[in-house]
N, C-alpha and C positions, 0 to 999 in steps of 0.2 A: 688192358693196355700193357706193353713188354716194357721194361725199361733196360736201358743201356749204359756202360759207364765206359765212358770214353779214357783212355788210360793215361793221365795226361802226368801224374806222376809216376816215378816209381814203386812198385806192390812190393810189400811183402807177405810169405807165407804160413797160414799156420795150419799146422794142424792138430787137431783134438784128437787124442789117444780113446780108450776104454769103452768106445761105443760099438754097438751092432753095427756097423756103417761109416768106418772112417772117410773125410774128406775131404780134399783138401782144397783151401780157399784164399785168394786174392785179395788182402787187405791192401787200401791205397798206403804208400809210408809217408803218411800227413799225420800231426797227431792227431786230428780224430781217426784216423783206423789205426795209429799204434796205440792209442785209447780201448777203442774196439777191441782189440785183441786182447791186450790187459785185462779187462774186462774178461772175457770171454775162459781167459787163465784163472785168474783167481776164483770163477765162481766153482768152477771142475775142483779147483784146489782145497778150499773149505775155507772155515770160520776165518782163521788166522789172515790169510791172503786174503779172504772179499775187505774185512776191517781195514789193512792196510791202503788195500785199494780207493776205498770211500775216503779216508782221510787225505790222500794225496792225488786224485784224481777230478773227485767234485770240487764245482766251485764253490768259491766262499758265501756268495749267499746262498746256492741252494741248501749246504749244510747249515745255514742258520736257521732257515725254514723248517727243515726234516735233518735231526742231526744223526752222527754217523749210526747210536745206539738203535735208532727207529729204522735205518736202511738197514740194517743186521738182520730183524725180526723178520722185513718182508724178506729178505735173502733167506734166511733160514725155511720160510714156510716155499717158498719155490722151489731151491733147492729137493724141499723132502717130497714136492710134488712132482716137479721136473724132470729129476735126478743131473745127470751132465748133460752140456749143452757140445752141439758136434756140427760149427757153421758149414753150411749148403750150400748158400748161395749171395753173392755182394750183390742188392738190390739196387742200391743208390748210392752216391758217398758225392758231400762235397766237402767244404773248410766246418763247417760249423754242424752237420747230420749227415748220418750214414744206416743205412736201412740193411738189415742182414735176413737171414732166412735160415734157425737153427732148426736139427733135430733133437728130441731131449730122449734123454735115455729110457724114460718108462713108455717113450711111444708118439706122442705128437708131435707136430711141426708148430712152431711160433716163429712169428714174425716177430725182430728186436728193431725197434726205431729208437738212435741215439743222438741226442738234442746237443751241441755242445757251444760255450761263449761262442759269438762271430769274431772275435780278435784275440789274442794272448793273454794269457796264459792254455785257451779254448778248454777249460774249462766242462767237463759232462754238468750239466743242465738238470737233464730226468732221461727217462728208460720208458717206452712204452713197449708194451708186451701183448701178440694179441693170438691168439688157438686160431692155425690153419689145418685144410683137410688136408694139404698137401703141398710139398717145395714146390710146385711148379703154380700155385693156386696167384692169379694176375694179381696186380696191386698199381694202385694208382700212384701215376706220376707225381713226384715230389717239389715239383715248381714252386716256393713259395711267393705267394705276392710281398709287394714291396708294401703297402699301406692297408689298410681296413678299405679304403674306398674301392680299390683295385682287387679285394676279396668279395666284396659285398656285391659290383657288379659280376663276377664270376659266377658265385654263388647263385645268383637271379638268373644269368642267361641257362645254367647248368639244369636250375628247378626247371625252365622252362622246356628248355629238349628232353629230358625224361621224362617230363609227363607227356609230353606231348605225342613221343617215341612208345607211349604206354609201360612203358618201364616202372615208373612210379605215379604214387597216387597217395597225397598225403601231406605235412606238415614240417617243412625246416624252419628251425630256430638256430639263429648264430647270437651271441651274448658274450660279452666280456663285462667280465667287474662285476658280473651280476645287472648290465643291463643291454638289455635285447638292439642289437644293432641290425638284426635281420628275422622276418617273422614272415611267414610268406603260406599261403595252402593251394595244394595242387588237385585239379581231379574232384570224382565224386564220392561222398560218403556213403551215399545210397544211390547207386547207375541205373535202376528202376524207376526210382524217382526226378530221377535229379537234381538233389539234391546235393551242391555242392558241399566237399571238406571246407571250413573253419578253420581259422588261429586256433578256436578252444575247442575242437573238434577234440570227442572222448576215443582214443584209439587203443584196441588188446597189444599191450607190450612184453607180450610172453614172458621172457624167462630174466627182463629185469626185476621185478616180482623177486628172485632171489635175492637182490640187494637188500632189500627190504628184512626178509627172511634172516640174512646174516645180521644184519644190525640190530635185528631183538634178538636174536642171540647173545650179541656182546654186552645189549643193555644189560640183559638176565645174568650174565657171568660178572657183571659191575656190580650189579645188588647181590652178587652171593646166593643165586636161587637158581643158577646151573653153572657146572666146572665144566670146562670143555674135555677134562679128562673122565666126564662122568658115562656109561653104559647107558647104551638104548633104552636096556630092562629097569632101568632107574625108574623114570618116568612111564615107560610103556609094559607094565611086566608082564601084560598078555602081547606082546607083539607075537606074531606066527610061527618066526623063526627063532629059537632058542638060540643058537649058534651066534647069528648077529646079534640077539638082544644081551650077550657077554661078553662079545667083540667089537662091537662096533661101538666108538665114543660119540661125544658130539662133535669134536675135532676131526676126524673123519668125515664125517660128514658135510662138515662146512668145508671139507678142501678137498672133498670127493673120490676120497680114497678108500670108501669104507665096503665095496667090492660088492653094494646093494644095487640092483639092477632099474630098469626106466620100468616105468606102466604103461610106456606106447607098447602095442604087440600088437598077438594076435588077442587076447584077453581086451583088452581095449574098444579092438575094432569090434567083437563080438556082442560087446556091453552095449547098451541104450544109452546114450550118452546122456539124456536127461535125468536119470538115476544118478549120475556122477554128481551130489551138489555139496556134500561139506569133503574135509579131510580121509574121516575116516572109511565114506565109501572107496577112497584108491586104491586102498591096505588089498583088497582080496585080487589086486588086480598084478601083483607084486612081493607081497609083502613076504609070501609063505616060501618063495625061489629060492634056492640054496645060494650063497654067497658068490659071486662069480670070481673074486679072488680072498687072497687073507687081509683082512683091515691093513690099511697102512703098505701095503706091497708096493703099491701101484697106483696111479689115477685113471678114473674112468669119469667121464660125465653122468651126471647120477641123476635125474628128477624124481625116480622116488627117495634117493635120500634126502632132499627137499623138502618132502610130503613129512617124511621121518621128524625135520627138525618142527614145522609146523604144528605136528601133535607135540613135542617136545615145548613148545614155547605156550601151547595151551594147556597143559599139564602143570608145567612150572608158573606163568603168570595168574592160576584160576580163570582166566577167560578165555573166549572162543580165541582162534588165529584171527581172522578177520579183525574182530574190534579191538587184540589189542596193537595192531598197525596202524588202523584207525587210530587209535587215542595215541600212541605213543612215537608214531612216526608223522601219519599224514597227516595230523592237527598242528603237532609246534613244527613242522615247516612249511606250513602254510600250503598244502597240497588237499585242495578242499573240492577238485574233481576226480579225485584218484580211488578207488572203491575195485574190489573182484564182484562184478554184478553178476548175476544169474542170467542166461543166457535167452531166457523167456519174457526177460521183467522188460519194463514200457522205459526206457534211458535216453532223454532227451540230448539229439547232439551227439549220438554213439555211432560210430562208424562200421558201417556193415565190410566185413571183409571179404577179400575176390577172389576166386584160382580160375586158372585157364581150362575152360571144357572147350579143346579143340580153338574155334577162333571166335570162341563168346568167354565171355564173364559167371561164373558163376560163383553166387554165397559160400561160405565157408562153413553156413551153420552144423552141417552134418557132421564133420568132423568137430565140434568143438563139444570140448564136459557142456555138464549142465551150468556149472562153476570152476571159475578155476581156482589155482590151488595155490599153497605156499611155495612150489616149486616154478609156478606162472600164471597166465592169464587173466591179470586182472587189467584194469584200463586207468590209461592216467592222460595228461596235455601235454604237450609242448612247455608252457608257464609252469605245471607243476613239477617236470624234472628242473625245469631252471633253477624253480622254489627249493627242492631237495638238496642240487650243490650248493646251495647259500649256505643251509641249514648246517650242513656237515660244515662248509668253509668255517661259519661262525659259531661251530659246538651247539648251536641253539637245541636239537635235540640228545636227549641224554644219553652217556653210554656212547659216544662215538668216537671210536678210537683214534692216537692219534697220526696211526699210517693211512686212514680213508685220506685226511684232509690233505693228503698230498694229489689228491687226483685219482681217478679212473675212468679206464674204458668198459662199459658194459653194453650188451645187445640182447635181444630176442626175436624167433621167428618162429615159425609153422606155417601150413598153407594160409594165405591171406590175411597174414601178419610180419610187420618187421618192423622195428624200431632200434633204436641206436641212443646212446647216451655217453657223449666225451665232455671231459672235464680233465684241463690241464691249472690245477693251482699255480703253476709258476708265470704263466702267459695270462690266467684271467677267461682264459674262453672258455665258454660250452660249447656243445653242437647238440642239439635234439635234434635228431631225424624221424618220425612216426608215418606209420605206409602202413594203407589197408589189403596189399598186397605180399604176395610171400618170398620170401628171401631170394637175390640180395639188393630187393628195391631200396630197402633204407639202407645197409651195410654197406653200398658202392655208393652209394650218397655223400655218405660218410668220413667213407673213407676218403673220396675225392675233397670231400670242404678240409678234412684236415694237414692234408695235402698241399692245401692253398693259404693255411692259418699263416699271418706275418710271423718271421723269427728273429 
């Protein structure tokens, strides 16, 4: 769907210097887009400017919740990921949000959604941020409903035309506070059978799996048993590649900058994928490729640096990857359907995933590892991602820093998978989206409910 803004104030102009691609863009002059712009200045600007900005632009409670020191850290790690932002395109704007569409300097397109008070001082709220393929890439109408009652029937008529439309197939969850005000399953978990998706249908959430991945990371850098300034060769001191294993930190790699390439290819597709079943078999699938840029250059999206941290975290904790997620993530937050199964094993309630062969359905099995890995494929519910934002809201598991509890947007997909995971701490809501189909059944799901979330 296109969106439109009707010009009903005065704009004005900014433009972003220092990019491959200057451009120039239409801010409404309301202050949320002389907000937006501010914003958009100080962050090009650095340290000095973002600081100033957060103390004189957020509102007062959101800086009570996340104070301005904790907005610095994520500024800073964006910034080095990002590099400058160079607005594209005004998506939406009204009194109180405004949707933009930047370019960042090291290469991607992000969408910036800016939340701001509905009355005076209006106040910035939060910042969501989310990796598009491209400025022109559609985004859902921003119509907020007026209540939860007038979201919840939206949300129900919406599950019901995309499945029906075959679009999706699969599991939303709407939650606030931490309790489920919408839980609904669409479609079949097995189309052979027929047997229908579940509330606690088990579904592959691809590449949330990272979340996870990060957060023993930071457990392990809280007990002093990884620095994020520490080398590959640390822990790995047979890795393949010398080069990386001197260059490449853990910080790199949890911000995807460390110029280590994917294990999709042609190496992949070559491979038996039943052979694929712990960590270390990914390594020869990847591991030995010369660096595709210098650590810290650049961001690229990385799953085998993923794979990288996974042996990292089994190296440094003494146990395998798998159990110690298991014991140290999915136990104390109460995520007791969540497991990377093996792709053979007998998993009661596991939802077979679908791609299009022409005008039928077909399994996904071919393409999938035998297991999947710290980088993704493991399977979690609806109820268990709900259980994971509580966990982080209320510290329950250890080591969680304290910029997660401000919120995120995470997703995953591959053929005959997609799942979604929004968590806004200043509103209370989730959204779990899970689809046994492949992107972007759950992501325009998604994106649509948040779309509709009250403000």
């Amino acid at each position: 769907m296109k969106h439109q803004f009707v010009p009903i104030f005065a704009v004005a102009v900014l433009a972003v210097a220092g990019l491959a691609q200057e451009t120039k863009v239409s801010l409404p002059e309301t202050p949320a887009g002389r907000n937006v712009a501010a914003y958009i200045q100080a962050f090009n600007a650095g340290d000095a400017a973002m600081r100033e900005f957060f103390a004189g632009h957020v509102s007062k409670g959101a800086l009570q919740k996340t104070p301005v020191e904790a907005r610095m850290e994520r500024y800073k790690q964006m910034h080095d990921r990002l590099g400058s932002l160079g607005l594209q395109k005004l998506v939406e704007s009204r009194d109180d949000f405004v949707s933009v569409v930047a370019r960042t300097e090291n290469g991607p397109f992000v969408r910036l959604e800016f939340q701001f008070e509905p009355a005076e001082p209006f106040g910035l709220l939060g910042i969501r941020i989310e990796a598009m393929e491209d400025a022109g890439e559609e985004s859902a109408p921003a119509a907020a409903k007026k209540n939860n009652d007038e979201l919840l029937a939206a949300v129900k008529e919406y599950g019901r035309q995309t499945s029906e439309a075959g679009e999706f197939s699969g599991v939303i969850l709407v939650a606030q506070n931490g309790i489920p005000l919408f839980e609904q399953a669409y479609g079949f978990a097995d189309r052979e059978k027929k047997i229908p998706n579940r509330v606690d249908t088990k579904f592959n959430v691809g590449s949330i799996n990272k979340s996870f991945t990060g957060l023993a990371i930071r457990q392990l850098v809280a007990e002093k048993k990884v620095s994020l300034d520490d080398p590959v060769g640390k822990f790995l001191p047979d890795y393949p590649n010398r080069d990386a294993a001197m260059k490449v930190t853990v910080r790199h790699l949890l911000d995807m900058t460390s110029g280590i390439g994917d294990f999709f290819g042609d190496r992949y597709e070559a491979t038996p994928k039943e052979k694929i079943r712990s960590l270390e078999d990914y390594l020869p699938l990847f591991a030995d490729k010369p660096l595709e840029f210098e650590p810290g250059a650049r961001e690229r999206y990385s799953n085998g640096g993923y794979v990288v941290l996974g042996l990292i975290i089994a190296k440094a904790s003494g146990t395998d990857y798998y159990t110690y997620v298991r014991d140290h993530i999915f136990k104390p937050a109460g995520m007791n359907d969540s497991a990377s199964y093996e792709k053979d094993a007998v998993v009661p309630n596991r939802a077979i995933g679908y791609v299009r062969d022409g005008s039928l359905w077909k399994p996904n099995y071919e393409t999938l590892p035998g297991r999947g890995s710290s980088a993704g494929g493991g399977y979690s519910t609806a109820r268990d991602l709900l259980n994971y934002t509580i966990a982080l809201g209320e510290g329950t598991i250890a080591g969680t820093p304290e910029e997660i509890r401000g919120g995120f947007g995470i997703a995953g997909g591959a053929p005959g998978l997609n799942a979604v995971l929004e968590w806004d701490h200043q509103s209370g809501y989730v959204v779990a989206v899970l689809s046994n189909l492949g992107p972007p059944s759950a992501q325009r799901v998604g994106r649509q409910i948040r779309s509709w979330l009250p403000r």
